[in-house]
TORVOPA-252296 format. One record per residue: x, y, z of N, C-alpha, C in turn. Coordinates in steps of 0.05 Angstrom, whole numbers, plus 5000, padded with zeros to 4 digits. Layout:
BEGIN
XYZXYZXYZ ...
***
This chain:
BEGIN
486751045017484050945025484150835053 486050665062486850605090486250815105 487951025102488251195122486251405131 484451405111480851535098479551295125 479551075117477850915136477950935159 480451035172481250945194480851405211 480251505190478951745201480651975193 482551945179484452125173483252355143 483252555142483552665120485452675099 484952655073487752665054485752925039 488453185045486953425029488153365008 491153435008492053414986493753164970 494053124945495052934931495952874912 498452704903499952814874499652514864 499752574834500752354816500852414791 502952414787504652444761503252404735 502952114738501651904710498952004711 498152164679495152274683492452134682 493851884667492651564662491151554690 493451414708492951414733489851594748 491451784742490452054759487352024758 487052054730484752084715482851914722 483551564727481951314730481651324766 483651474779483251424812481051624819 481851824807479552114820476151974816 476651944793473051864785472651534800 474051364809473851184827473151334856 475751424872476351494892473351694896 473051824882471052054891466751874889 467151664876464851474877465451324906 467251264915467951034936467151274960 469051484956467551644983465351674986 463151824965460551824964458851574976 459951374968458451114970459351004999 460951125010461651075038460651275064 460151485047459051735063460651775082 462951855070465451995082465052275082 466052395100465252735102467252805074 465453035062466353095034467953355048 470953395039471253635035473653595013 474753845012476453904992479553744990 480753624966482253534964483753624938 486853754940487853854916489353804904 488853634885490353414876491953504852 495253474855496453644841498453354817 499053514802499353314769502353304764 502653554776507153574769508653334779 510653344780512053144779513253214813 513353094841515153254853517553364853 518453294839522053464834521353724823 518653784812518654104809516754254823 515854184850514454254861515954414889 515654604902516854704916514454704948 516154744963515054564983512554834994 513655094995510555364998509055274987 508655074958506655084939505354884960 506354724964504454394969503454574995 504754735015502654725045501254895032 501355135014499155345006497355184993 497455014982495154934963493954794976 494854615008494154325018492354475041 492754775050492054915074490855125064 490855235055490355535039491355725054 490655795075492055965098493355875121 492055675134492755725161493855345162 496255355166497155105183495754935197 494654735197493754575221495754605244 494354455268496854475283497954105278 496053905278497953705276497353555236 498653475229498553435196500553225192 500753105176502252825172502152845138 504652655131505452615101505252295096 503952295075504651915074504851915045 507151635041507951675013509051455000 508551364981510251064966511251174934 514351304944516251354918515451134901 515651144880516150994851517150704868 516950454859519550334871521550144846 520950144819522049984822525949874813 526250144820529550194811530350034844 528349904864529449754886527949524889 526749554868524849204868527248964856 527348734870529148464851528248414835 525948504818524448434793524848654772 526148924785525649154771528149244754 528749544757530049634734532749594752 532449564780536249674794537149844792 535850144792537350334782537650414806 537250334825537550444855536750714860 538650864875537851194890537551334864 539051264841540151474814538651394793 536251224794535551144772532451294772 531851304745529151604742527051564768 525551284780523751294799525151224820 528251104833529151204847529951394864 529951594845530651834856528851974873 526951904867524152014882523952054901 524951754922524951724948526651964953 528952064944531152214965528752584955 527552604940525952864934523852864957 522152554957520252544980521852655010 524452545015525952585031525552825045 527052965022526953325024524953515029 523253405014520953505022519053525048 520253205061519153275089520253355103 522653425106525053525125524853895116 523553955093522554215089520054365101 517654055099514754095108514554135134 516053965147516153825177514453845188 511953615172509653485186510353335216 508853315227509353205250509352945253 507752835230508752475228508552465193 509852165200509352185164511051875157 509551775141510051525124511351445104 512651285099514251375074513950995066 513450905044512550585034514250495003 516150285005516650204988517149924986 518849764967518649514969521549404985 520649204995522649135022525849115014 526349094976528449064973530349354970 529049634977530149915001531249725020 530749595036531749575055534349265060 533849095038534748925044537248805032 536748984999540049044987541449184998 544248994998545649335004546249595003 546149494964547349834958544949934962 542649824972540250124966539950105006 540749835024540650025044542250225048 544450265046546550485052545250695045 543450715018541350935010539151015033 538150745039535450855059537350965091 539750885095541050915126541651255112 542151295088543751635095539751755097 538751725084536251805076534951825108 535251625125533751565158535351865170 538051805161539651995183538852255174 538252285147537952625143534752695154 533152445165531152505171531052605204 533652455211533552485241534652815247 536052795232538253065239535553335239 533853275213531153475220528753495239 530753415265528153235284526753015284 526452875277524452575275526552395286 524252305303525051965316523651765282 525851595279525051385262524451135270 523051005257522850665253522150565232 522450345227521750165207520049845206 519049735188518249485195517549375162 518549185156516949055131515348815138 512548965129510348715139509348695112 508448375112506748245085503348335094 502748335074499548405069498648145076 499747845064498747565077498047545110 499747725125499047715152496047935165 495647985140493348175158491648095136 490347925125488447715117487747795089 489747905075489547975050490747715032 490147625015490047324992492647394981 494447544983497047594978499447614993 501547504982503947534993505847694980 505147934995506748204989508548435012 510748305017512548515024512748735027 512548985042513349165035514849335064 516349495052517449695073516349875073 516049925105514450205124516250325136 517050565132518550725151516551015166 517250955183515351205202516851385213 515851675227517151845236515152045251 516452075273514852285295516452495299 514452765293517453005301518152955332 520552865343519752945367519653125387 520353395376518953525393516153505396 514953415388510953375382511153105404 512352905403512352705417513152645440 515452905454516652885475514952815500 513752865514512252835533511852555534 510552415508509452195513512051945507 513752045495515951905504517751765533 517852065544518452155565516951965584 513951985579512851805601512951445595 513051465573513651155572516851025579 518551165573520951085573521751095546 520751075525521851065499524451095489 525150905480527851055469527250975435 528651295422527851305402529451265383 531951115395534450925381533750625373 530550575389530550265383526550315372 526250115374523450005352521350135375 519550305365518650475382515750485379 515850475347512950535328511150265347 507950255342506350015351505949965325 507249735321506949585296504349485298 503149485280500849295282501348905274 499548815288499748495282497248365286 496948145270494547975272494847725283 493647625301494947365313493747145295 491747205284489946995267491746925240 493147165224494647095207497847035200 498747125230501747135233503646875229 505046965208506546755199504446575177 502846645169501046525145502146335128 505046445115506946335092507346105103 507746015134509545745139507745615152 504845655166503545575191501645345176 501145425158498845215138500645085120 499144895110500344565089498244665071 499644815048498945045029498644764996 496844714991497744594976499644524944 500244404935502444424907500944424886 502544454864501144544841499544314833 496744294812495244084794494844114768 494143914754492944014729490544184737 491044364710488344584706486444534703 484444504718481444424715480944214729 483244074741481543874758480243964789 479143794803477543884826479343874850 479244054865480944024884479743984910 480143924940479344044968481644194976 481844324993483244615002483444425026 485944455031486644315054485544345086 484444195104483844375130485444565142 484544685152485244915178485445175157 486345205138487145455117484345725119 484845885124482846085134481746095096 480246155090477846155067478846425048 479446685069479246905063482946985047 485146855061487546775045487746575024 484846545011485346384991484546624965 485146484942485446604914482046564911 481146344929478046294908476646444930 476746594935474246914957475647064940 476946994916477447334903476147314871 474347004871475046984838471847004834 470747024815467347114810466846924791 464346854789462846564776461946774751 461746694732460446764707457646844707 457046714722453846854730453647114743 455447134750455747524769457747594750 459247634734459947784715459148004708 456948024698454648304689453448424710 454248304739452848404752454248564776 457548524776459148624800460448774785 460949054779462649234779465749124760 467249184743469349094728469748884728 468148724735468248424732468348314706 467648464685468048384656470048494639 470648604651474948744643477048494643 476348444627477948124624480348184599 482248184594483848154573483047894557 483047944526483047714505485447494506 483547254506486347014508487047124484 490147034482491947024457494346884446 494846644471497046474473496146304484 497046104474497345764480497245654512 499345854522500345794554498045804566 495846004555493345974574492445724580 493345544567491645324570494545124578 496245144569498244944586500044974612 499545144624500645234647498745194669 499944934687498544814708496744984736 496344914744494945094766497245084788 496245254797499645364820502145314817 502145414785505445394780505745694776 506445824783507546074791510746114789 511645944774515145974771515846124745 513746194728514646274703514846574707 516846664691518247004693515047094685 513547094669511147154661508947004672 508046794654504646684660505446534683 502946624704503146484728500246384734 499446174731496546114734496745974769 495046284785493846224815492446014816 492945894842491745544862490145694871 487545554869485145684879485245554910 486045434919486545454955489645634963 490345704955493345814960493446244951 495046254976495546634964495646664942 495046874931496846914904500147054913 501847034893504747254892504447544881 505947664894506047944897504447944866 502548134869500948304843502848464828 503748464801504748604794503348604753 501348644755500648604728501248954719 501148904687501749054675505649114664 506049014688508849034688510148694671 509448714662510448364634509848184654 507748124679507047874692504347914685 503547634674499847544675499747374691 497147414714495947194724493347114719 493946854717491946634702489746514724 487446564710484946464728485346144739 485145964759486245714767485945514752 483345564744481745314719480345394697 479845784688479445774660481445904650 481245854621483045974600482646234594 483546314617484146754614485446824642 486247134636487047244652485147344684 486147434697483847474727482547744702 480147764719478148054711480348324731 479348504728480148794740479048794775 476148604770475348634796476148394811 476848184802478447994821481047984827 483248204812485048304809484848574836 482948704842482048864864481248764881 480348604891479048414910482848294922 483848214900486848134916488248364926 487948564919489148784930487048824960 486348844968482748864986482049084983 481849174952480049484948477649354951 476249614970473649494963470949474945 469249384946467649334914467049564908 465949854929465350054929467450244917 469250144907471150264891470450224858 469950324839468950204812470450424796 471550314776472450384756472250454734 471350664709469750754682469450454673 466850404655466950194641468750244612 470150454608471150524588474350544588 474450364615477150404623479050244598 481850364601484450264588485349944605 485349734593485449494613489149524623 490249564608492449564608493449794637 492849934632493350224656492050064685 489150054685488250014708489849784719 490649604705491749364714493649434729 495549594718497849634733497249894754 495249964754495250224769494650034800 492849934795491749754819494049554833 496249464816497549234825499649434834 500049714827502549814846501250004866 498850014876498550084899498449904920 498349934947498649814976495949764989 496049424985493849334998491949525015 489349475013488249725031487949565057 487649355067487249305086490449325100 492349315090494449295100495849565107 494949895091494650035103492950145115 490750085119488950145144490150105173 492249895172492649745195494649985208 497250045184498550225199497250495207 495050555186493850755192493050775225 490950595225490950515253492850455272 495250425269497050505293498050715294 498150895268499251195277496951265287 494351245288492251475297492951305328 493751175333493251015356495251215370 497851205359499751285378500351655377 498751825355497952065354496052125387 494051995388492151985403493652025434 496251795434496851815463498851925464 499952155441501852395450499752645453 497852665427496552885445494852915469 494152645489493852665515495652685528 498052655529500552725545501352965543 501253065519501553375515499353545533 497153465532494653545550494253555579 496353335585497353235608499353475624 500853505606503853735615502253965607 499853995592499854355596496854405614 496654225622493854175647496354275671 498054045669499454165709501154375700 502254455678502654765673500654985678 498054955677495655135687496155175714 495754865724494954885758498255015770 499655055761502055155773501655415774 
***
């Protein structure tokens, strides 16, 4: 959806889980309509990638004819490299993914292309040694690499969520505009994006500590409104009236009611401070988060609002609570990929004027 905003086409697209599949298409295809995004064709394929062969994806993504410039963007499974997850690292069933996504682009050889997982790819060992052979087999197929793990909290999303970005430019496609900058494509090259308004969010504000549940709080000065939990939460009076806002899971345990407000230390129930981020979204996966001051879980749509889908995104009222929950909490903030979106179209833009550049004084010669 980022990368839709920011002007890019996504023809084609895979996902495995039909759950998934099933609840994004009939979302995704309302959100475009309702955005009046140019409609065209998108072929959204169901296999698993490990049995997909790489003729199939450009025939089905192109029908005939190649673009000349095309890009891959992609977030393997992650959590055989999450510190919360299974550990199964490179060899474990959604591990493995990343080194298939791998292959696949070093087969495709899009001319840029994204690749998104959770920062602990990069920050364990045994799974960096995985992402360094994985960079190098990317290089050896042409691509200049980089990397960056940026939090969604810095680009004004109500969450503090980690993740790893690795990017890649073929460079033969890039040469020129390298060339003129000086680039070297041994060191940090990509234009990261940054927000000066939210940078460093986690440490810059006096965030306040946990309270009892239900009492009244003030939100400390200076704290921007929009990194708080309460611009994500809906009054009972708009319930019936905003989109999955009534997708609430049934209380069913005690903790709902004895677990303080911004205590967020439990392996499970974590009831969000309504002036404070929330922690990484991961519902569905054995974590609940608890509304600040009533006795239930968040709705679907304040649970999306922390991700920054936007409202124009809506979901069957017949939906599985359980699925959507987790379908939504393992995708990537949208405002936080918009942003990189917006720096690859940024820095696409100023190779193919440099390319335009070298085959202009190739004319006049």
């Amino acid at each position: 959806m980022g990368f839709e905003q920011e002007g890019f086409r996504v023809v084609w697209m895979n996902e495995h889980n039909t759950a998934f599949l099933s609840l994004h298409k009939k979302a995704y295809s309302t959100w475009r309509r309702r955005k009046q995004l140019p409609q065209y064709r998108t072929y959204i394929e169901e296999s698993s990638i490990e049995d997909l062969a790489h003729t199939k994806i450009l025939a089905d993504a192109f029908r005939q004819k190649r673009p000349r410039v095309f890009g891959m963007i992609g977030a393997p499974p992650c959590p055989d490299f999450s510190h919360a997850g299974l550990h199964g690292g490179h060899n474990g069933v959604n591990g493995r993914l990343t080194k298939t996504y791998v292959e696949l682009l070093c087969q495709i050889k899009p001319e840029f292309f994204v690749l998104e997982n959770v920062s602990g790819l990069a920050k364990f060992a045994r799974n960096r040694k995985f992402l360094n052979r994985m960079k190098l087999r990317l290089e050896r197929s042409g691509y200049a690499i980089d990397e960056m793990i940026l939090n969604a909290l810095e680009f004004g999303v109500p969450q503090h969520r980690e993740r790893l970005f690795v990017v890649g430019i073929k460079k033969s496609f890039a040469s020129h505009n390298f060339r003129e900058n000086g680039v070297d494509v041994e060191s940090a090259w990509f234009p990261w994006p940054t927000n000066a308004k939210y940078k460093n969010a986690q440490n810059i504000y006096k965030w306040p500590r946990g309270v009892t549940s239900g009492e009244k709080t003030r939100k400390p000065k200076g704290i921007p409104n929009e990194l708080c939990v309460s611009s994500c939460l809906i009054q009972k009076r708009d319930q019936n009236r905003i989109p999955n806002a009534n997708h609430i899971f049934n209380v069913y345990s005690k903790k709902f009611l004895s677990v303080k407000e911004g205590d967020t230390t439990g392996k499970s129930f974590k009831r969000l401070h309504r002036h404070r981020y929330s922690p990484t979204a991961c519902y569905g996966n054995n974590e609940v988060h608890l509304h600040p001051w009533e006795p239930r879980r968040l709705s679907l749509r304040e649970v999306m609002r922390i991700q920054g889908v936007p409202e124009s995104y809506v979901l069957p009222k017949d939906v599985f609570l359980t699925t959507a929950f987790k379908m939504v909490s393992n995708g990537v903030p949208v405002p936080l990929a918009r942003v990189v979106a917006g720096a690859m179209n940024t820095l696409i833009a100023e190779i193919e004027s440099a390319n335009k550049r070298v085959k202009d004084r190739r004319r006049v010669r």
